[in-house]
VEXLOMAR-998693 format. One record per residue: chain; residue number from 1; x, y, z of N, C-alpha, C in turn; residue in three letters. Coordinates in steps of 0.001 Angstrom, whole numbers, always signed. Each point is the difference from the previous one (the first is absolute). Layout:
# residues N
   chain     n       n_x       n_y       n_z      ca_x      ca_y      ca_z       c_x       c_y       c_z   res
       A   NUM         X         Y         Z         X         Y         Z         X         Y         Z   ALA
...
END
This chain:
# residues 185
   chain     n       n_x       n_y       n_z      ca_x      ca_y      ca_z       c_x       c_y       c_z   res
       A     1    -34073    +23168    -26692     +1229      -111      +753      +129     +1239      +885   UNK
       A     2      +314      -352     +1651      -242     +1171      +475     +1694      +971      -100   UNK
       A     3      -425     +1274       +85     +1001      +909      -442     +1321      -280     +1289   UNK
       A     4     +1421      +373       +67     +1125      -348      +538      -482      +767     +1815   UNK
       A     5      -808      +905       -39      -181      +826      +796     -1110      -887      +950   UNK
       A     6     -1039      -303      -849      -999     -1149      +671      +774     -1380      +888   UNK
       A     7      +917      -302      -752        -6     -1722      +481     +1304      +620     +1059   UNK
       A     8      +818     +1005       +25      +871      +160     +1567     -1234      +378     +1129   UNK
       A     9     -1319      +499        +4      -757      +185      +986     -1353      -874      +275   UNK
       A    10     -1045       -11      -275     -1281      -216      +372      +237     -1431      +813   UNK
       A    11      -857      -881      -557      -104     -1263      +571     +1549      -770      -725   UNK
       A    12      +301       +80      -991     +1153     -1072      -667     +1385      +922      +715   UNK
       A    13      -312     +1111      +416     +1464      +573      +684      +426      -577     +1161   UNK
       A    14     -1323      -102      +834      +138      -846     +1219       -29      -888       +71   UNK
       A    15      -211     -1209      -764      +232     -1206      +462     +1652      -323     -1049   UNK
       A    16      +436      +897     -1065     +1233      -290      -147      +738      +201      +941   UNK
       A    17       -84     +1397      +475     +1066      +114      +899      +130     -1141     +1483   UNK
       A    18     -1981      -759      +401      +355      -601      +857      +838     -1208       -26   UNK
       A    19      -642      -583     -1393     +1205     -1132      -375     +1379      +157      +111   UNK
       A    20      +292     +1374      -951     +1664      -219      -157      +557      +587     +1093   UNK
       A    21      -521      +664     +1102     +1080       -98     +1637      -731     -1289      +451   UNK
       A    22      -748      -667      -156      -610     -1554      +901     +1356      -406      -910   UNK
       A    23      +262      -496     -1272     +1090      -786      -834     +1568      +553     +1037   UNK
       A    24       -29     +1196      -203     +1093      +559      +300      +615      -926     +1484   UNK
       A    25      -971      +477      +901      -155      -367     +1374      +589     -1843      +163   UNK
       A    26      -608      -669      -996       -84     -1191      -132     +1377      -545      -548   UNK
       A    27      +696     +1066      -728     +1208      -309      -862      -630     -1188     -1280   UNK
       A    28     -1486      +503      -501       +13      -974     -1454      -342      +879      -756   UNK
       A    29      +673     +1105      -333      -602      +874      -916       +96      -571     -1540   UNK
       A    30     +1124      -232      -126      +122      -652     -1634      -826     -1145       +27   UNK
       A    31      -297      -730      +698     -1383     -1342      +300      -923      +652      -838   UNK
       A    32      -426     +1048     +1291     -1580      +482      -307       +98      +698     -2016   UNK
       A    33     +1170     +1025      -134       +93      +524     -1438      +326     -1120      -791   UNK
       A    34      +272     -1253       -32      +250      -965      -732     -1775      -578      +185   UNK
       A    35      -278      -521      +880     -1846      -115      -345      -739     +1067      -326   UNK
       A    36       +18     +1067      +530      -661     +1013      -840      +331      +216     -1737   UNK
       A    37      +752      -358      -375      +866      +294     -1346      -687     -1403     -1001   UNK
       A    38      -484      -722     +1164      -618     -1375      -974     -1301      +197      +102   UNK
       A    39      -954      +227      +940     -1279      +495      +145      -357      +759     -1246   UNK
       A    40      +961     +1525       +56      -247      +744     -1235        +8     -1048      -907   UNK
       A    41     +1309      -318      -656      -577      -722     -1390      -498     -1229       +78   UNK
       A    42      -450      -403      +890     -1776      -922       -52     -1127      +754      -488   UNK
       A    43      -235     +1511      +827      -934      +694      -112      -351      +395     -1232   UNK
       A    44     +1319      +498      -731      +132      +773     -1255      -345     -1395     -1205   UNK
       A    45      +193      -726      +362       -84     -1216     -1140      -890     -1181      +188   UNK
       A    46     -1040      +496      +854     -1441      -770      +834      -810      +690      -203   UNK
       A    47      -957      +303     -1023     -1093      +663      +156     -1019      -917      +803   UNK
       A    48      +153     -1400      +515     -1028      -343      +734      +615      +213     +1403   UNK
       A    49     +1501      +222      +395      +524      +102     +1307       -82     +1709       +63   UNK
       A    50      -238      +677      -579      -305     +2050       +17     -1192      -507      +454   UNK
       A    51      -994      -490      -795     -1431       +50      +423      -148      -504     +1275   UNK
       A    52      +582      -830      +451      -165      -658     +1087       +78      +809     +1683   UNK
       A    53     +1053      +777      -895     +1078      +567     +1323     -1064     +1760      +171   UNK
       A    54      -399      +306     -1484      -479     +1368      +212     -1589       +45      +286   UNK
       A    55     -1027     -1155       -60     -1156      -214      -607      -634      -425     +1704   UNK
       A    56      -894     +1001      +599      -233       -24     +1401     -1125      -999      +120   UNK
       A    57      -388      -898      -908     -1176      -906       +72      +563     -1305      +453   UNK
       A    58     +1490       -65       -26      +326     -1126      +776       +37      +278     +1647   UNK
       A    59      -490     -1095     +1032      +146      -185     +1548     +1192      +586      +116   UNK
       A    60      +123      +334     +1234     +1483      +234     +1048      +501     -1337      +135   UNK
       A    61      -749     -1265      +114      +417     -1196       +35      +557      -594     -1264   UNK
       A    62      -922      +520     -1449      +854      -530      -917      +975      +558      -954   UNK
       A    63      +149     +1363      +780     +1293      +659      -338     +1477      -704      +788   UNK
       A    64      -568      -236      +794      +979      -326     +1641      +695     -1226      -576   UNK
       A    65     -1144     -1003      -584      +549     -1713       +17      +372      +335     -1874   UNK
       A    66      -383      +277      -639      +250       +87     -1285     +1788      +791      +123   UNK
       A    67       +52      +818      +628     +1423     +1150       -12      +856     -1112     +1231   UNK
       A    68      -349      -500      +668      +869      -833      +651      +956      -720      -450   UNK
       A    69     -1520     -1468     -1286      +774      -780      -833      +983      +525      -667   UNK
       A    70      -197      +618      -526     +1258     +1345      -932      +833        +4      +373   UNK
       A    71      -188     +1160     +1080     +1600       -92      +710      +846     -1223      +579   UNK
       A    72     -1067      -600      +228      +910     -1656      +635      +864      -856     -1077   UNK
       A    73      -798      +180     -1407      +169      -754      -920     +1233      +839      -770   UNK
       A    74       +66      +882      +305     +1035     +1278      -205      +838      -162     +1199   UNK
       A    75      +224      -605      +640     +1449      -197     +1283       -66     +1670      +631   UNK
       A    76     -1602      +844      -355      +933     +1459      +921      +281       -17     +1485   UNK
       A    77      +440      +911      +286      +525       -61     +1610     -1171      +610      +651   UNK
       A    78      +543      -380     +1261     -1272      +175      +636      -816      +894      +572   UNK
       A    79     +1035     +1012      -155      -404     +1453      +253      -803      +654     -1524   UNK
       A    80      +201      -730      -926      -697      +748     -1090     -1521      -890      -102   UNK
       A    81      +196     -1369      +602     -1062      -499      +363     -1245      +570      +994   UNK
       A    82     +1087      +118      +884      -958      +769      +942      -652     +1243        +3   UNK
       A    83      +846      +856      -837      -336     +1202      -511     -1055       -43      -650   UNK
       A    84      +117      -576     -1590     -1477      -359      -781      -822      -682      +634   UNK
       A    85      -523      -873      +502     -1164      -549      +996      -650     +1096     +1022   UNK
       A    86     +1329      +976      +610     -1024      +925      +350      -768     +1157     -1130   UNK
       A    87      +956      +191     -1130      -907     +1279     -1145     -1572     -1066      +120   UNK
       A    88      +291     -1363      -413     -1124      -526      -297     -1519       +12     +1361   UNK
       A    89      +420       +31     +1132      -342       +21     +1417      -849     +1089      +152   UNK
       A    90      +749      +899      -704       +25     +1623      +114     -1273      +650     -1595   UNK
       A    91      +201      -961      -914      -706      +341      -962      +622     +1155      -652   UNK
       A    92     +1229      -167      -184     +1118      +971      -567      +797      -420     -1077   UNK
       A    93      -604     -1193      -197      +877      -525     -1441      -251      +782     -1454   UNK
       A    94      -920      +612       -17       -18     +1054      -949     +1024      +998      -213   UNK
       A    95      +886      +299      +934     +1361      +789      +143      +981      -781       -73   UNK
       A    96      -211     -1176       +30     +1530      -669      -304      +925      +354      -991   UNK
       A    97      -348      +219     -1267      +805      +140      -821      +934     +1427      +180   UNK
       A    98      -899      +998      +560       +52     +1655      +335     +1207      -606     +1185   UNK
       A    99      -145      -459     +1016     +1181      -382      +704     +1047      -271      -122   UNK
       A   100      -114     -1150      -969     +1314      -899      -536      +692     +1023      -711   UNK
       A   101      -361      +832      -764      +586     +1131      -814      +908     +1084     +1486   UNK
       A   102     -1189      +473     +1022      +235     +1012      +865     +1793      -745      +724   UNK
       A   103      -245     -1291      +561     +1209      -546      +348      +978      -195      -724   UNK
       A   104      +310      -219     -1527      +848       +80      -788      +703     +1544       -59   UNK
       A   105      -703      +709      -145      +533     +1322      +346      +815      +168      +978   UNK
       A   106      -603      -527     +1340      +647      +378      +751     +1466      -835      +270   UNK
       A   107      -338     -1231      -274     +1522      -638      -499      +897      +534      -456   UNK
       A   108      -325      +616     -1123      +581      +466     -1567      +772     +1325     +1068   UNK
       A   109      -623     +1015      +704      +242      +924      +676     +1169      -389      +899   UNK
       A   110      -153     -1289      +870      +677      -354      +865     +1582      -570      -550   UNK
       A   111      -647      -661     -1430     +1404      -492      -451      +872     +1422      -855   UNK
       A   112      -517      +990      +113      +153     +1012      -585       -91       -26     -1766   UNK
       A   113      -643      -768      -471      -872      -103     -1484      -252     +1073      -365   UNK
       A   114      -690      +321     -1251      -543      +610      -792     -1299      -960     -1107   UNK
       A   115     -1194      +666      -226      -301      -752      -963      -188      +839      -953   UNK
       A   116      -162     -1251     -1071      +562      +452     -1304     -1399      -321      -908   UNK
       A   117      -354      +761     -1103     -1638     -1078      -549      +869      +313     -1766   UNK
       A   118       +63      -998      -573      +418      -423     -1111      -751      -598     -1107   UNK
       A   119      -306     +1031     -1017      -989      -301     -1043      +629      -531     -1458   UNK
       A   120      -260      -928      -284      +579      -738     -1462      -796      -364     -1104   UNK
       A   121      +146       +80      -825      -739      -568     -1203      -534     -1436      -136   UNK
       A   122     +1329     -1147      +657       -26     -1017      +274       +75      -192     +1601   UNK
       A   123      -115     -1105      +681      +905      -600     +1195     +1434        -1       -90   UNK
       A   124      +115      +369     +1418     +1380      -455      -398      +377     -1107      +185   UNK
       A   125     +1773      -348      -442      +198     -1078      +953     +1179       +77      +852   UNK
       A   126      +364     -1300      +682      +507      +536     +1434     +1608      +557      -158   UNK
       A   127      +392      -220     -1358     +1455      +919      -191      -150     +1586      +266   UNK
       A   128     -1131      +210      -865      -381     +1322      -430      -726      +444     +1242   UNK
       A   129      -590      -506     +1050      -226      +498     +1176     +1060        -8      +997   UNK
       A   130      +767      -883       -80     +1126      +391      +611     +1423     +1475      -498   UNK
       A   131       +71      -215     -1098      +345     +1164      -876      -380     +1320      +458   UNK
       A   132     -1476       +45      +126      -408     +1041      +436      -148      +393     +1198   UNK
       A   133      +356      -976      +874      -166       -11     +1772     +1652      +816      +164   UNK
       A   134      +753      -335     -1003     +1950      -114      +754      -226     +1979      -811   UNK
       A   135      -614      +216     -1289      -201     +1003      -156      -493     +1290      +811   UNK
       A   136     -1107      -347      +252      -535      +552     +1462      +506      +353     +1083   UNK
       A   137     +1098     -1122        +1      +797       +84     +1394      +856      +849       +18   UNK
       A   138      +767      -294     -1228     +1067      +889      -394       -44     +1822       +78   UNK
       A   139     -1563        -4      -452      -259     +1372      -246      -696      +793     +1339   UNK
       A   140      -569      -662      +666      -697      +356      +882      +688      -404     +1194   UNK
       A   141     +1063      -601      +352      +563      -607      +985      -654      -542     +1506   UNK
       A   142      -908      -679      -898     -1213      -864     +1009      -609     -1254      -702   UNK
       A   143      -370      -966      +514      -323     -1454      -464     -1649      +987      -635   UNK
       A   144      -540      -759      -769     -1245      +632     -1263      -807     -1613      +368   UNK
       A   145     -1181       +57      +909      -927      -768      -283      -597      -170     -1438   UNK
       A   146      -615      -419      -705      -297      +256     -1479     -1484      -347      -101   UNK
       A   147     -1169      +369      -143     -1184      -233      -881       -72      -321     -1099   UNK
       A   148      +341      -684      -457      -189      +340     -1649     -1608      -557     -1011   UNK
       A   149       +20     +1311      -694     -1542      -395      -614      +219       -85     -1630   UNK
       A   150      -800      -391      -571      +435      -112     -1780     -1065      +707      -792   UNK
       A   151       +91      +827      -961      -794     +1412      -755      +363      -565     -1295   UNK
       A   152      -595     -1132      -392      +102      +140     -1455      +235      +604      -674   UNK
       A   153      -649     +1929      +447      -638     +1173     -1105     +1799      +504       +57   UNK
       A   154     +1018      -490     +1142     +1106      +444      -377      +540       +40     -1181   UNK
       A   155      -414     -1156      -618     +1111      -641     -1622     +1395      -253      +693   UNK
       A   156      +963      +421     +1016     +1380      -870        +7      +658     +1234     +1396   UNK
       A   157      +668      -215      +472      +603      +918     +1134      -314        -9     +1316   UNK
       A   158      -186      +934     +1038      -353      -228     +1286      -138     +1486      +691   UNK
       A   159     -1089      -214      +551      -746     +1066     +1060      +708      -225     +1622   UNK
       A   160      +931      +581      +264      +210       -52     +1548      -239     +1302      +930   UNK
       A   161      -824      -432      +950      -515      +793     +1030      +518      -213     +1539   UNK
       A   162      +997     +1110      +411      +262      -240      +955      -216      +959     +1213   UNK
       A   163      -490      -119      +875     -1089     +1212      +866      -344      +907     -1146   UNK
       A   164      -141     +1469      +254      -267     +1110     -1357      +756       +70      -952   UNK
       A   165      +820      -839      -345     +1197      -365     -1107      -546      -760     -1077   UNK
       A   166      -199      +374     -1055       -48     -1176     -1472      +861      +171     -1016   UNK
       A   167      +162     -1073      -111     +1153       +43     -1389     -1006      -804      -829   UNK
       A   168      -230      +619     -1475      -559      -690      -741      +652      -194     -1124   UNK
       A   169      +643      -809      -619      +789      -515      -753      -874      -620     -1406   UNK
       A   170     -1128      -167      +508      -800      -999     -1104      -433      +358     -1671   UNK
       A   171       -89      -955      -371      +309      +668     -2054     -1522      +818       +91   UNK
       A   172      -961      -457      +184     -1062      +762       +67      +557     +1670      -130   UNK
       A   173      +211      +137     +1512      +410     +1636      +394     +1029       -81      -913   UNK
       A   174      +676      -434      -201     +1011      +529     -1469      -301      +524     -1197   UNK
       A   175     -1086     -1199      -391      -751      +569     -1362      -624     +1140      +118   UNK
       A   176      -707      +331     +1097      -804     +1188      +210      +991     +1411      -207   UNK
       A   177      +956       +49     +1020     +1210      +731      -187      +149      +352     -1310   UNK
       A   178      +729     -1327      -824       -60      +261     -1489     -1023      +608      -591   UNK
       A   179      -952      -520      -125     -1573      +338      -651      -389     +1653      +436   UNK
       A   180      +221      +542      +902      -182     +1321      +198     +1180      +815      -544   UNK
       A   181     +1134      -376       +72      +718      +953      -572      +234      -225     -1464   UNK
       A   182      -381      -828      -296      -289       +24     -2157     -1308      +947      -108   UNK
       A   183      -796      +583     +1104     -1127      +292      -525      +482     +1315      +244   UNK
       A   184     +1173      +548      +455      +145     +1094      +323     +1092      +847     -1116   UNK
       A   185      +193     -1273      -763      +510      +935     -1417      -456      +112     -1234   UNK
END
């Protein structure tokens, strides 16, 4: 995963930023972040659509007609259409995902967001992510995009990371806490 510093510059900096002033320009920005937002979790939950999209042994042609059907069959607009057909054109679909991330940012920036990466023992569910979104808000007085990932090795609680900020709440780090200071009497 490339680092926060990588995906605002190299190749995925520039074609986010060309998309999201092309979206801007166009007035479909929530279009394009509403298909980008489904792409990702195709990508993330397709190991034959990752391979497809990252794996340079497919044509420019059967990236082009394969990512077409997709998006067509997916209703995206046509600027995100047109956009991906050229990564594929371009032989740049290997950065897609590095993009889709780079433009969310810059959304997140634009809508004045924050993100948030949220570690649990379990999943959550959508009370308890909402719970923690109005929390966030409350405390930070900004809407909290949320990541959330699940750490078994927690045992029960929650890891929140917000820019250089963590709150770690989780029984794990509790027990440890405990467990060192019994050893200290």
């Amino acid at each position: 995963m490339a680092s926060e510093e990588q995906v605002a510059s190299g190749v995925a900096g520039r074609y986010a930023t060309a998309i999201f002033e092309l979206a801007q320009e166009e007035k479909c920005v929530e279009a394009v972040a509403k298909d980008f937002a489904a792409l990702k979790t195709m990508i993330a939950e397709s190991p034959e659509l990752r391979l497809f999209v990252q794996a340079p042994v497919f044509s420019r042609e059967e990236h082009k007609k394969g990512l077409d059907a997709l998006l067509r069959r997916m209703e995206a607009s046509a600027l995100t259409v047109r956009f991906v057909l050229t990564l594929a054109e371009k032989r740049r679909l290997f950065a897609l995902s590095d993009i889709v991330r780079a433009f969310e940012k810059m959304l997140a920036r634009q809508r004045g967001e924050i993100d948030a990466e949220v570690t649990s023992a379990q999943a959550l569910n959508e009370a308890q992510v909402s719970e923690l979104k109005r929390i966030l808000k409350t405390t930070l007085g900004r809407e909290a995009r949320l990541e959330a990932k699940v750490d078994p090795t927690l045992l029960g609680g929650l890891v929140v990371k917000v820019g250089s900020r963590m709150i770690d709440s989780s029984l794990r780090t509790k027990l440890e806490g405990l467990r060192a200071a019994m050893r200290g009497h």
